[in-house]
N, CA, C and O of each residue as an XYZ file, in Angstrom:
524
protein
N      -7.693    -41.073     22.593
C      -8.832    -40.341     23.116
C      -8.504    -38.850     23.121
O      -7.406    -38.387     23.429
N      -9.725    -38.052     22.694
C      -9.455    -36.534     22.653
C      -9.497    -35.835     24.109
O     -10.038    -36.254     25.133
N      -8.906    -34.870     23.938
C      -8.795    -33.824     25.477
C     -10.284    -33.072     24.868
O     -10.733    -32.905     23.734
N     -10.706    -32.772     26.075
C     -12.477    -32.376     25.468
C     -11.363    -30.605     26.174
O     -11.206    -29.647     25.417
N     -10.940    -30.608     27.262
C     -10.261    -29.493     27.466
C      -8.846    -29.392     27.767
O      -8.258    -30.165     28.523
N      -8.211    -28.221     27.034
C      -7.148    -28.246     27.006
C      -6.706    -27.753     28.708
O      -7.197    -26.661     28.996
N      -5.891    -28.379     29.803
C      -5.826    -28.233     30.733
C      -4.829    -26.774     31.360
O      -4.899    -26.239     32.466
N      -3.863    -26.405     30.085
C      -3.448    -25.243     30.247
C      -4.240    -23.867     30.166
O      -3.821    -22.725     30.353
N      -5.284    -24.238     29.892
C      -6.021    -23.251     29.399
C      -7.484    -23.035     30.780
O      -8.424    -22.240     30.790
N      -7.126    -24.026     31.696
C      -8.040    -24.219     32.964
C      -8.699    -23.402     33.163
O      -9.891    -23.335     32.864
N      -7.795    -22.303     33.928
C      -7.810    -20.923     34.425
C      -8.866    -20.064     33.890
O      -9.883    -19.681     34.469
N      -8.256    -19.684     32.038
C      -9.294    -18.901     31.202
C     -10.535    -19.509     31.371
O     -11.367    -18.719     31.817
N     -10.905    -20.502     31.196
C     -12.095    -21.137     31.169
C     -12.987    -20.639     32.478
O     -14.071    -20.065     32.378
N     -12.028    -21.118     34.276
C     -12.921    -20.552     35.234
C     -13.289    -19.002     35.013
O     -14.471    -18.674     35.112
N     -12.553    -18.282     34.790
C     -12.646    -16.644     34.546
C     -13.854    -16.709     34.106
O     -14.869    -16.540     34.781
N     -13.774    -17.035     32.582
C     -14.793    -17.014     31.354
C     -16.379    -17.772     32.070
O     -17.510    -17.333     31.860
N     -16.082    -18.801     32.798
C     -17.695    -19.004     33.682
C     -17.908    -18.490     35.106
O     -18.888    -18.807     35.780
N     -16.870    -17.626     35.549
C     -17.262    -17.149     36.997
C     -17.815    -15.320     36.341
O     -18.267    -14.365     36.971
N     -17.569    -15.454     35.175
C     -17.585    -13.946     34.770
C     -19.227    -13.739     34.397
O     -20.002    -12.904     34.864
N     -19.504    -14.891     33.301
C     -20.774    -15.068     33.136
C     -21.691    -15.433     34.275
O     -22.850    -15.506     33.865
N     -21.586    -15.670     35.470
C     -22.167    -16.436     36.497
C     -22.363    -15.258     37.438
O     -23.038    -15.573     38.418
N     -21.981    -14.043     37.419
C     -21.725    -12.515     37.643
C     -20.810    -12.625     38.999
O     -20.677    -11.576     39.629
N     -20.054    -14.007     39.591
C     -19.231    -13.955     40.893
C     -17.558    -12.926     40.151
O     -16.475    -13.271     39.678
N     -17.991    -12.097     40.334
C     -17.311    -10.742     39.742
C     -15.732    -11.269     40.330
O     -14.738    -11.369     39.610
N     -15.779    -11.565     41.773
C     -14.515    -11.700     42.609
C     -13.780    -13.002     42.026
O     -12.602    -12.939     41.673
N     -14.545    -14.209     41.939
C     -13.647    -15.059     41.582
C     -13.190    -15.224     39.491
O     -12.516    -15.997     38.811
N     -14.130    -13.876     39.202
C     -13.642    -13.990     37.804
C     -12.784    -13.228     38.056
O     -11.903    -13.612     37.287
N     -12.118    -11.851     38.944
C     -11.304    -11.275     38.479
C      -9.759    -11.842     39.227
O      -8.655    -11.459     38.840
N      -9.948    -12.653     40.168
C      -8.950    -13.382     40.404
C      -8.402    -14.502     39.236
O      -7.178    -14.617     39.166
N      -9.187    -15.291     38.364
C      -9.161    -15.925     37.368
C      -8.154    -14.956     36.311
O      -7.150    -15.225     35.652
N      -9.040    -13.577     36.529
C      -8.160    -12.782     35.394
C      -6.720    -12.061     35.490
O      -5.910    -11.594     34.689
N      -6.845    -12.243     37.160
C      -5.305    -11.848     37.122
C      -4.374    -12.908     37.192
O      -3.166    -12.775     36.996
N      -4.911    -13.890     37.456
C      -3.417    -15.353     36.928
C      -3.721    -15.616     35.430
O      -2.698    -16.033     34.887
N      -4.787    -15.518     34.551
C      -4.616    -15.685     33.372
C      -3.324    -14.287     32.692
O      -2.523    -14.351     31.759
N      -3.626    -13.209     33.623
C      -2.689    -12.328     32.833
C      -1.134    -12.510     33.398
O      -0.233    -11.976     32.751
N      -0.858    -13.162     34.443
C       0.180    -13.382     35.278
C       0.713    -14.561     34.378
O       1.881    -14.570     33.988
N      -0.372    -15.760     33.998
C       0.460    -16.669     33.319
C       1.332    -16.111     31.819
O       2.503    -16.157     31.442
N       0.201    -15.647     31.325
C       0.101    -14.753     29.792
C       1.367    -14.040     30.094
O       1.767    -13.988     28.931
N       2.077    -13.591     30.614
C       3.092    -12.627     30.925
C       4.590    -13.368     31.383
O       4.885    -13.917     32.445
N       5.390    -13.155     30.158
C       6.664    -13.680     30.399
C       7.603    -13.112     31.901
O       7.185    -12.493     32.880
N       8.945    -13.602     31.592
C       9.934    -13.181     33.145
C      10.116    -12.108     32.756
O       9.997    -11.405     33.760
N      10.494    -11.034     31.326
C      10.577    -10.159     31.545
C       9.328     -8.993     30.887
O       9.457     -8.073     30.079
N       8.325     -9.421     31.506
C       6.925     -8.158     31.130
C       6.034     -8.375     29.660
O       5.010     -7.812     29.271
N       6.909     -9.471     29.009
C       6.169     -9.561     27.626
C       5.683    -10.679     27.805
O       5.964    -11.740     28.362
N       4.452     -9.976     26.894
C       3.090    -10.869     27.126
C       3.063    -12.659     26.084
O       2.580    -12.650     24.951
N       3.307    -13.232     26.345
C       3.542    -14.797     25.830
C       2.226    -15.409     25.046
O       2.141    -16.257     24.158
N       1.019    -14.456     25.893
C      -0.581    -15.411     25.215
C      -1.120    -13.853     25.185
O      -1.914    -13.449     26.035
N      -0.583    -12.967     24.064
C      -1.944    -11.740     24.460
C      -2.916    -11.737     24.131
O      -3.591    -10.716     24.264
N      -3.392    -12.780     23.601
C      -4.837    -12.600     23.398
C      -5.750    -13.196     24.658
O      -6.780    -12.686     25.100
N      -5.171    -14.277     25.067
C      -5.746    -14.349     26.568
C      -5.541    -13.044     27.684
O      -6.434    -12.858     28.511
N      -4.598    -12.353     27.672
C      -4.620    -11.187     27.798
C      -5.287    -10.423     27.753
O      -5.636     -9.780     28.744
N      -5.642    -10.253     26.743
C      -6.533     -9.637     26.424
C      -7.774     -9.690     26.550
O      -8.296     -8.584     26.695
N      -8.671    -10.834     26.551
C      -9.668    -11.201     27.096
C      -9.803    -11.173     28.596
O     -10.892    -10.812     29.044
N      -8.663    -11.567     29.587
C      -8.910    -11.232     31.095
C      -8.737    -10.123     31.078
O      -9.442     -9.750     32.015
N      -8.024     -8.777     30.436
C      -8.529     -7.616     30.606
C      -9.757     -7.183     31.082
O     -10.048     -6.697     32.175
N     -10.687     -7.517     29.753
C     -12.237     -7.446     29.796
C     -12.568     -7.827     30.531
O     -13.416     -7.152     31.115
N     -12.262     -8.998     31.051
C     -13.608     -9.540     32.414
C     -12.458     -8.597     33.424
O     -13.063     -8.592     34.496
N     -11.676     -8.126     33.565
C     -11.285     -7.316     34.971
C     -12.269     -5.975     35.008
O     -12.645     -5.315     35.976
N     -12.586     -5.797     33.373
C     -13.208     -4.686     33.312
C     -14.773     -4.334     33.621
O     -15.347     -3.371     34.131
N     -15.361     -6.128     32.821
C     -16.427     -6.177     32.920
C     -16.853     -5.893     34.908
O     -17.626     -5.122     35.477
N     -15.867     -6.981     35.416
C     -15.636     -6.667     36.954
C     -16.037     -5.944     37.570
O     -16.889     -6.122     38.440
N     -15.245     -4.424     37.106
C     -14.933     -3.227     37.603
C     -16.242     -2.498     37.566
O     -16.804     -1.979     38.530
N     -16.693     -2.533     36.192
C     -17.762     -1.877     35.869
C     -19.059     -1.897     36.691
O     -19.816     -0.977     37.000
N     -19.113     -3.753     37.063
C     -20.311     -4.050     37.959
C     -20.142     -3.356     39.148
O     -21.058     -2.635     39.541
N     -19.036     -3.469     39.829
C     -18.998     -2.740     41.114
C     -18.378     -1.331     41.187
O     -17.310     -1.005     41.705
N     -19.161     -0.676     40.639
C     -19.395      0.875     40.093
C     -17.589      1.511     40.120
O     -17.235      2.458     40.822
N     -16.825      0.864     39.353
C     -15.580      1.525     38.992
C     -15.577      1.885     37.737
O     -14.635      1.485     37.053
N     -16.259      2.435     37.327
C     -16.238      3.214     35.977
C     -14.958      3.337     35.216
O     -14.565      2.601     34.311
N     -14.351      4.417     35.743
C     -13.057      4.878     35.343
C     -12.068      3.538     35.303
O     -11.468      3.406     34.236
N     -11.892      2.836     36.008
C     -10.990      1.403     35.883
C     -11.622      0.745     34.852
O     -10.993      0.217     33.935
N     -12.846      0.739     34.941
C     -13.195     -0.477     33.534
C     -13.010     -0.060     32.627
O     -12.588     -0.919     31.853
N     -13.125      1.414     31.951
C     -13.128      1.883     30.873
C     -11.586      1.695     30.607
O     -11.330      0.994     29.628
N     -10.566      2.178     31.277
C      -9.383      2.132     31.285
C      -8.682      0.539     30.896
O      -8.141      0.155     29.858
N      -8.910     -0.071     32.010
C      -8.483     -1.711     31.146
C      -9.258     -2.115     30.240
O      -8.804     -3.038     29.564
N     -10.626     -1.626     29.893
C     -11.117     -2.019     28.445
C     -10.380     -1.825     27.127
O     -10.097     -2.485     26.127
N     -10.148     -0.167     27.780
C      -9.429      0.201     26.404
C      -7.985     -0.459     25.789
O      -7.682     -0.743     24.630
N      -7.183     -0.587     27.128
C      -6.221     -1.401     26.878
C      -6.155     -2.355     26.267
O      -5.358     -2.577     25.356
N      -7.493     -3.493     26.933
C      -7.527     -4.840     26.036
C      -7.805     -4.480     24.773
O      -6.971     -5.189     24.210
N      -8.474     -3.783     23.716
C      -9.105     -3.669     22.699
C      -7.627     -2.921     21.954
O      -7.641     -2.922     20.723
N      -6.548     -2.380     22.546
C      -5.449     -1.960     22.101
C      -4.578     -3.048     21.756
O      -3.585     -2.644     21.151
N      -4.611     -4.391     21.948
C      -3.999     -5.401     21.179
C      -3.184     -5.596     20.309
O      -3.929     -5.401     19.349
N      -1.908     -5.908     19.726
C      -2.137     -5.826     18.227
C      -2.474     -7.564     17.925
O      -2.396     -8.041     16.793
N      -2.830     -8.326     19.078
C      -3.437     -9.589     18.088
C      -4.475     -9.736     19.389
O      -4.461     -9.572     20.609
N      -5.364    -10.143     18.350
C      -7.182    -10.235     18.836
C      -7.340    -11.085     18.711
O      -6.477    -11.408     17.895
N      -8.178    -12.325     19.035
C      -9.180    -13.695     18.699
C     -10.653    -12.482     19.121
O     -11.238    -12.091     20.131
N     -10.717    -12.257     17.541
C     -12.338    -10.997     17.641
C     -13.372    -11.637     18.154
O     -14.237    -11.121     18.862
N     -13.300    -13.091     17.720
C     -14.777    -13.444     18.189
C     -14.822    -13.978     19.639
O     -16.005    -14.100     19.960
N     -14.103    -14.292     20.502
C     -14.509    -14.350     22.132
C     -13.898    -12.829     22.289
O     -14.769    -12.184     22.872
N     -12.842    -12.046     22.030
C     -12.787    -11.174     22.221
C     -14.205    -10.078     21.812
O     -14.290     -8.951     22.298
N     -14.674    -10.338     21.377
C     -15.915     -8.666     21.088
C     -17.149     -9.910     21.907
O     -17.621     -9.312     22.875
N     -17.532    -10.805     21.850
C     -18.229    -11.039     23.273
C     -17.514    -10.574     24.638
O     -18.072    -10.004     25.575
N     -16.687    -10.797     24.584
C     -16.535    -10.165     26.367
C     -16.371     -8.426     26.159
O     -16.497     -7.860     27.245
N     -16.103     -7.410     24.929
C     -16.242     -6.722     24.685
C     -17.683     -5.969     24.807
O     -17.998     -4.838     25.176
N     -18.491     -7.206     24.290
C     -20.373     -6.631     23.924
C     -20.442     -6.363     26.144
O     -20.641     -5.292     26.718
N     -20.214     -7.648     26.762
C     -20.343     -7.423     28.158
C     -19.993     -6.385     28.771
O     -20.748     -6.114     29.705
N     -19.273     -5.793     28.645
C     -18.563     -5.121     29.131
C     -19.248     -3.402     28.607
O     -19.317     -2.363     29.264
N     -19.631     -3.674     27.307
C     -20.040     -2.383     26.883
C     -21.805     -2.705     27.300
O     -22.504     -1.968     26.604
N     -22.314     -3.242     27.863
C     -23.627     -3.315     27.999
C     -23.655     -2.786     29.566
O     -24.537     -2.016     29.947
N     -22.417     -3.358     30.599
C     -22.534     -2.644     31.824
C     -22.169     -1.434     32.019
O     -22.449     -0.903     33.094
N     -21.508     -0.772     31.084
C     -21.241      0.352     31.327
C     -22.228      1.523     30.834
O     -22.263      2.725     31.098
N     -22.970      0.743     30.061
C     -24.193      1.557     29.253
C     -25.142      1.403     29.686
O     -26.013      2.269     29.600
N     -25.329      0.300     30.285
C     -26.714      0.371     31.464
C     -26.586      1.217     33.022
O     -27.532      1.611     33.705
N     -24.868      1.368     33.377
C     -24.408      2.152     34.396
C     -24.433      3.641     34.303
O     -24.968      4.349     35.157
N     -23.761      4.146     33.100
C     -23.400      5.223     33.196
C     -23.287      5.780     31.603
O     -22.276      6.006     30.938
N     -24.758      5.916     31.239
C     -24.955      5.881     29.777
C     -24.846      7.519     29.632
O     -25.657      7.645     28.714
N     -24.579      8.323     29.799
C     -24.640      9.686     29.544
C     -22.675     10.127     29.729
O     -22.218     11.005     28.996
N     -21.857      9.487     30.630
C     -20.445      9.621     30.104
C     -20.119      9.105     29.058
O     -20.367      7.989     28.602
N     -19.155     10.520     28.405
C     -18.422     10.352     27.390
C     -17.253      9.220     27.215
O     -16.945      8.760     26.115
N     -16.682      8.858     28.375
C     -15.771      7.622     27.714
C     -16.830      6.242     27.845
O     -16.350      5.181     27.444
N     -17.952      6.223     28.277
C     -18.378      5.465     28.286
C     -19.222      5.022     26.212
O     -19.474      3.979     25.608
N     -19.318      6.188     25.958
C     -19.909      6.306     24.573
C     -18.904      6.068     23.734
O     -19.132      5.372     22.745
N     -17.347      6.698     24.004
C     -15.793      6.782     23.445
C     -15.925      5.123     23.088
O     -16.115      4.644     21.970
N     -15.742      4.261     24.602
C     -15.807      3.034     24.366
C     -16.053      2.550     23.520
O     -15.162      2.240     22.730
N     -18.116      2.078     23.128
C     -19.282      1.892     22.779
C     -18.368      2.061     21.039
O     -17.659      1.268     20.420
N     -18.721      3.136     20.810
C     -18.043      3.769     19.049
C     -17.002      2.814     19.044
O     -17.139      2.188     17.993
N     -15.646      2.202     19.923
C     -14.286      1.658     19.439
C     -15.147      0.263     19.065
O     -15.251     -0.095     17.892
N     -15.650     -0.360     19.979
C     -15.867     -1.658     20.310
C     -16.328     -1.821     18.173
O     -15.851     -2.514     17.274
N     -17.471     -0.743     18.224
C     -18.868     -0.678     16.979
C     -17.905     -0.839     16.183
O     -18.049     -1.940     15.653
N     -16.759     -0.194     15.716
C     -15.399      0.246     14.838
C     -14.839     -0.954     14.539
O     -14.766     -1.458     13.418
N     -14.427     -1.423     15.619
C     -13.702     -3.270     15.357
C     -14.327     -3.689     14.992
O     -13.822     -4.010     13.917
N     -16.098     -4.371     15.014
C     -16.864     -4.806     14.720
C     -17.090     -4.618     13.133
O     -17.158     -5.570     12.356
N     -17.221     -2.984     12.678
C     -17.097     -2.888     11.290
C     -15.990     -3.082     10.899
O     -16.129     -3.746      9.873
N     -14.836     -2.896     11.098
C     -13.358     -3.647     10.387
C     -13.223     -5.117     10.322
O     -12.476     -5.769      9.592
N     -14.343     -5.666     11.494
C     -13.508     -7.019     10.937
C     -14.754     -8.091     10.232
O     -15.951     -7.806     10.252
N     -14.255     -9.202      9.697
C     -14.901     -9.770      8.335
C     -16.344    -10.601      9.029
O     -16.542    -10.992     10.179
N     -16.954    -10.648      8.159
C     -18.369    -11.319      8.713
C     -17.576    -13.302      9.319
O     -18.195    -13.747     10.286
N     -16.522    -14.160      8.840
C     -15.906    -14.917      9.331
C     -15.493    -14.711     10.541
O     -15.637    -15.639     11.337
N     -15.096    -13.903     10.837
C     -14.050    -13.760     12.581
C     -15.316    -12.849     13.451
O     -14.888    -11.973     14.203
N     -16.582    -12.998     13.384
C     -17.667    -12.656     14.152
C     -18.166    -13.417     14.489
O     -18.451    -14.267     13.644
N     -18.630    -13.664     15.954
C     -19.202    -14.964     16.428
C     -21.349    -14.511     16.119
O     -22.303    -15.222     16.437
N     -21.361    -13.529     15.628
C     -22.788    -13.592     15.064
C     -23.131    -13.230     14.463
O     -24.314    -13.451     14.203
């Protein structure tokens, strides 16, 4: 019989539906044991692409409850990667750039963002896009 879910992967999963569900608090708790697990004994990251994705929802987080400057900041980080899964990665990317552009559409790192996110999007192949 198949695992419908992989059980190590629990965690990401609550993040990934408390994030969409907008309970901001229990996604960003989700996102800091996904990055706590993701993170070896000595500081190196073991899963960065899950990493990388709880970035974003810390960011998406941040953003909702008017921390601008923090979301933009761990956004950028996550999108600094050098390994991506683009396609859940640039969905929680699109989130993240939609609250900050519906928040605070006239700052410049908020536009800085917006352009990186557009950039990955044109670098990477119509295959590794989820649309």
């Amino acid at each position: 019989m198949k695992k419908l879910i992989d059980p190590n992967k629990w965690g990401f999963y609550e993040m990934d539906a408390y994030r969409l569900l907008g309970d901001d608090e229990l996604a960003a708790a989700h996102a800091r044991s996904v990055i706590r697990i993701s993170t070896g004994p000595h500081g190196t990251e073991i899963s960065p692409m899950r990493a990388a994705a709880a970035r974003l929802t810390l960011g998406v987080a941040a953003a909702r409850t008017g921390e601008i400057e923090e979301a933009i900041g761990i956004g950028t980080r996550a999108l600094e990667a050098d390994r991506k899964s683009l396609p859940s990665l640039l969905l929680v990317a699109d989130e993240l750039d939609k609250e900050l552009r519906s928040r605070c559409p006239r700052e410049t790192a908020t536009r800085d963002l917006h352009e990186r996110i557009m950039k990955i999007k044109q670098g990477a192949t119509d295959s590794e896009l989820p649309f």
